[in-house]
NUPAMAR-258675 format. One record per residue (C-alpha): residue in one letter; z, x, y. Coordinates in nm, 3 decimals. Example, Ala and Ser with C-alpha at 12.3 -4.5 7.8 and 13.67 -1.06 7.14 Angstrom:
<lumgus>
- A, 0.780, 1.230, -0.450
- S, 0.714, 1.367, -0.106
</lumgus>
This chain:
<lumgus>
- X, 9.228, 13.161, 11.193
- X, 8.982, 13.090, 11.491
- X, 8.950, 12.729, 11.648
- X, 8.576, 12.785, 11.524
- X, 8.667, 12.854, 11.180
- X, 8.955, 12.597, 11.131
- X, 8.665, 12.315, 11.283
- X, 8.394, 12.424, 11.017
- X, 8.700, 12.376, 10.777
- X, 8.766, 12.036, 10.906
- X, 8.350, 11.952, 10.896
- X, 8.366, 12.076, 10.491
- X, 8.643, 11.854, 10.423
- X, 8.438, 11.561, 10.588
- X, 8.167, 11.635, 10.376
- X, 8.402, 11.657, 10.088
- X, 8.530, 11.338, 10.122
- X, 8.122, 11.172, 10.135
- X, 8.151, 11.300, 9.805
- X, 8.401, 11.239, 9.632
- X, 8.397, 10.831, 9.753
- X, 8.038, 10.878, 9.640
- X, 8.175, 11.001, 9.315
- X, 8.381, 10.671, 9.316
- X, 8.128, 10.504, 9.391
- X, 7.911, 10.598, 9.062
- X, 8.200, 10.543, 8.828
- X, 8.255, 10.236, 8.987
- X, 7.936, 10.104, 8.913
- X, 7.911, 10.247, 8.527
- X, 8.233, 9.944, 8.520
- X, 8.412, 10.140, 8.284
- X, 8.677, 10.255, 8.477
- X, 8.717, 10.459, 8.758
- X, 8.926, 10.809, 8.812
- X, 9.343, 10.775, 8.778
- X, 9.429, 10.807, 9.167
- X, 9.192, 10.482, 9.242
- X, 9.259, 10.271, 8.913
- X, 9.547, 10.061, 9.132
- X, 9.262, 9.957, 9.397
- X, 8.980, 9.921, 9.124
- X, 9.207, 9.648, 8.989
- X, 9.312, 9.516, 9.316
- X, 8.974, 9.453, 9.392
- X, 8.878, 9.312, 9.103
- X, 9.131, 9.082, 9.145
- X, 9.120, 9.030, 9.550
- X, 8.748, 9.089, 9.636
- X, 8.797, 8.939, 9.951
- X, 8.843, 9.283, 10.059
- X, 8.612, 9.574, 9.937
- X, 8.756, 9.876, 9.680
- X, 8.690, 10.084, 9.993
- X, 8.961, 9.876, 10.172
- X, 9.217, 9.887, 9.921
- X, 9.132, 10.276, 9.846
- X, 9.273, 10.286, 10.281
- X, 9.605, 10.051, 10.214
- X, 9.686, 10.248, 9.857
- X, 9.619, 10.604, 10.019
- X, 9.826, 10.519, 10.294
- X, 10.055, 10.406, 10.091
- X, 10.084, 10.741, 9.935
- X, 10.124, 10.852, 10.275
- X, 10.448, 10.604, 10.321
- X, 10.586, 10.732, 10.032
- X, 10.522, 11.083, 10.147
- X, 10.745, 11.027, 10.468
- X, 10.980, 10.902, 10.252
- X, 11.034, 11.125, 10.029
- X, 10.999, 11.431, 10.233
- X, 11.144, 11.282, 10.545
- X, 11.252, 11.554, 10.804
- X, 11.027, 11.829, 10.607
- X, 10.729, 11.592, 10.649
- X, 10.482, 11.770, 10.893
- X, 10.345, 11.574, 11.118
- X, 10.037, 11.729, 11.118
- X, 10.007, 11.535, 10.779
- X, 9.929, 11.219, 10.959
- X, 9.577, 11.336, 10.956
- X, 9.562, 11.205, 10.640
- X, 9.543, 10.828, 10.772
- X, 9.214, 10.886, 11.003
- X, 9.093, 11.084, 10.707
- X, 9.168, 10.809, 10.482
- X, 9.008, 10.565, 10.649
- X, 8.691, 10.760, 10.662
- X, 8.708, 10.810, 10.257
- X, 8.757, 10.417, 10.257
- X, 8.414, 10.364, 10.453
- X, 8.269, 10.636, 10.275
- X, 8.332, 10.440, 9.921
- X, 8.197, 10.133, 10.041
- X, 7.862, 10.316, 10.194
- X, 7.847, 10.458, 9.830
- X, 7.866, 10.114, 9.677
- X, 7.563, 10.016, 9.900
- X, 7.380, 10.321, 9.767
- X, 7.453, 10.277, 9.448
- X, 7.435, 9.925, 9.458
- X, 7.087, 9.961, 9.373
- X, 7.065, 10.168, 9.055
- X, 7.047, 9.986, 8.776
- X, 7.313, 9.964, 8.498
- X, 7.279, 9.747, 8.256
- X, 7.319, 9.886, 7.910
- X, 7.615, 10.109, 7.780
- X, 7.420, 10.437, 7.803
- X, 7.342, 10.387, 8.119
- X, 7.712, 10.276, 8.211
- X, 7.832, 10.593, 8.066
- X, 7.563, 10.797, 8.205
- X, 7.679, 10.646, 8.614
- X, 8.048, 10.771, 8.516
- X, 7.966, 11.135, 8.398
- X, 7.730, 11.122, 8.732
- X, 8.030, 10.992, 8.920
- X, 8.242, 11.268, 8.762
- X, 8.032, 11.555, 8.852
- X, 7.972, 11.419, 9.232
- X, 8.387, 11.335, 9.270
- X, 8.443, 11.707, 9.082
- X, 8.196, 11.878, 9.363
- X, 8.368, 11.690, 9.626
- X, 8.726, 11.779, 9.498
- X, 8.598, 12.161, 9.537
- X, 8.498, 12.135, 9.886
- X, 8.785, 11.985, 9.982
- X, 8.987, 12.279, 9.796
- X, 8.799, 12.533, 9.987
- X, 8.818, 12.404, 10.293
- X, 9.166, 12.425, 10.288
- X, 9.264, 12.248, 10.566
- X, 9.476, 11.906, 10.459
- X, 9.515, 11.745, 10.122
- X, 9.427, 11.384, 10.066
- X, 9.673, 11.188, 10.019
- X, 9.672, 11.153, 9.644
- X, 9.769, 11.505, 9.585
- X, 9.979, 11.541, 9.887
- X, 10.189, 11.234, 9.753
- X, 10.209, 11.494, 9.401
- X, 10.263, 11.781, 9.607
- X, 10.593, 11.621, 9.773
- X, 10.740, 11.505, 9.453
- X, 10.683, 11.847, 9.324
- X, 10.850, 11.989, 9.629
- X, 11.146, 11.800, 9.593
- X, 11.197, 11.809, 9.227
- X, 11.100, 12.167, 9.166
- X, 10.879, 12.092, 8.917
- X, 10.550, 12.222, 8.854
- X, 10.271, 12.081, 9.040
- X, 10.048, 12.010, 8.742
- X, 10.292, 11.864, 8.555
- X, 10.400, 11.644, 8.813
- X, 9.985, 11.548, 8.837
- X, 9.955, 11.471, 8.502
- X, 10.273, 11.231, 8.533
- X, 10.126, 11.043, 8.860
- X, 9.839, 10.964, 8.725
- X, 9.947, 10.826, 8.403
- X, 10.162, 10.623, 8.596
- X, 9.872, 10.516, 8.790
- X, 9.682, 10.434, 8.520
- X, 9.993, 10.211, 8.369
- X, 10.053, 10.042, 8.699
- X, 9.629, 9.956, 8.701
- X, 9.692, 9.816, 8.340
- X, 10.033, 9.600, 8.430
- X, 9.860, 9.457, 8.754
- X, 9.533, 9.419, 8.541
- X, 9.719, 9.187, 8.252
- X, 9.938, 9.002, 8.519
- X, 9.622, 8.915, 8.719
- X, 9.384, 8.805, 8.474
- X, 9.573, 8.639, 8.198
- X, 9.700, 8.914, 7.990
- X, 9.334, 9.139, 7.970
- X, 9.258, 9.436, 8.061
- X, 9.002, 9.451, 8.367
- X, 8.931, 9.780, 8.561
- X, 9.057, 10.057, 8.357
- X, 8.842, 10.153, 8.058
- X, 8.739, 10.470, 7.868
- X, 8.590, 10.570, 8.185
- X, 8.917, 10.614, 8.338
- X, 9.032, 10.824, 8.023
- X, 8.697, 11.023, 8.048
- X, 8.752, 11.073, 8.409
- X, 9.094, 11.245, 8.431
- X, 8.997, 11.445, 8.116
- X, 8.653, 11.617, 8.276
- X, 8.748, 11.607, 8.670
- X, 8.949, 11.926, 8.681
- X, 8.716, 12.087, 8.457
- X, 8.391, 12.009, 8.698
- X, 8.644, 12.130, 9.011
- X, 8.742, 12.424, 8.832
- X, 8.315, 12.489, 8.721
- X, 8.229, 12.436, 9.106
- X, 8.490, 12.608, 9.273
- X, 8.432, 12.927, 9.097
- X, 8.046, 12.891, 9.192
- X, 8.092, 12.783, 9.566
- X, 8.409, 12.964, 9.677
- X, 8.306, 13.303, 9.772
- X, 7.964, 13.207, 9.936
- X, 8.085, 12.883, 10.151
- X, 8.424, 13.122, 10.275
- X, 8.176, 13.351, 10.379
- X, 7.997, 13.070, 10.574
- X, 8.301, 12.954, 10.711
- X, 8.468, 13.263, 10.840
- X, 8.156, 13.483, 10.966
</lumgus>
């Protein structure tokens, strides 16, 4: 792979993560729950808003990253640490979303609902560039990808796992912070991890061939 090629990778996973935070963002907004991976730092922020869900989205993916090293230790590549610059930028990408979509209104259940389908298809689209460029996983999946590594289980399976438990550590932290009630996580959430992989799957099989062509010509 050229040094071209492997930096127009690197410029599609950019764009990939503008995306998917703005994907966040719209689910956010709909306040029915966002997607599994960022339920813990929906709730954190609910709870601390001191400090933006783009800022927490930074300290949970790194640590991800943290648990990562640990898990993998010797066999982590270091080349991996990419994913705490690129974290950082998919934090201040979420909270540039917010400001966009900070201005839509949503004030009735339909039009809750309609901002988290809208969120799903943007986060789904950005999910697929970041597939085809190929380049680094966010931390999220990496995270999945070393557990699956070390327990020789199947990577899906071992998805499907993390982000339940995701979703129960969002509802613990939820009913420990505000008096036993659930704040954060809604059907939204549910909706979310049932439709995402089906809108990457839809996308991937529509942009693949035409954006590697782009990318390696």
């Amino acid at each position: 792979m050229s040094k071209k090629e492997i930096a127009k990778r690197y410029v599609l996973f950019v764009i990939s993560l503008f995306f998917a935070a703005l994907g966040v963002a719209f689910t956010k907004r709909g306040e029915l729950g966002v997607s599994p991976i960022s339920s813990v730092a929906n709730v954190m922020s609910c709870k601390f808003s001191s400090l933006s869900l783009g800022t927490w989205l930074i300290i949970w993916n790194c640590v991800l990253i943290a648990g990562q090293i640990i898990i993998l230790r010797k066999d982590f590549k270091l080349i991996q640490l990419l994913q705490v610059p690129l974290s950082f930028v998919f934090g201040w990408f979420t909270d540039f979303g917010m400001w966009i979509v900070s201005h839509i209104p949503a004030n009735s259940y339909p039009a809750c609902l309609a901002m988290v389908f809208i969120g799903i298809i943007i986060l789904g689209f950005g999910i697929s560039l970041s597939v085809i460029a190929n380049v680094i996983m966010n931390s999220g999946e990496a995270f999945v990808k070393a557990i699956s590594d070390i327990s020789h289980k199947e990577f899906g399976n071992v998805k499907i796992a993390f982000d339940v438990f995701c979703v129960i550590t969002a509802l613990i932290l939820s009913l420990a912070f505000f008096d036993f009630k659930i704040v954060g996580t809604r059907e939204g959430t549910i909706i979310s991890a049932l439709l995402t992989g089906f809108v990457v799957k839809l996308f991937s099989g529509k942009l693949k061939n035409p954006l590697n062509r782009i990318l390696t010509e």
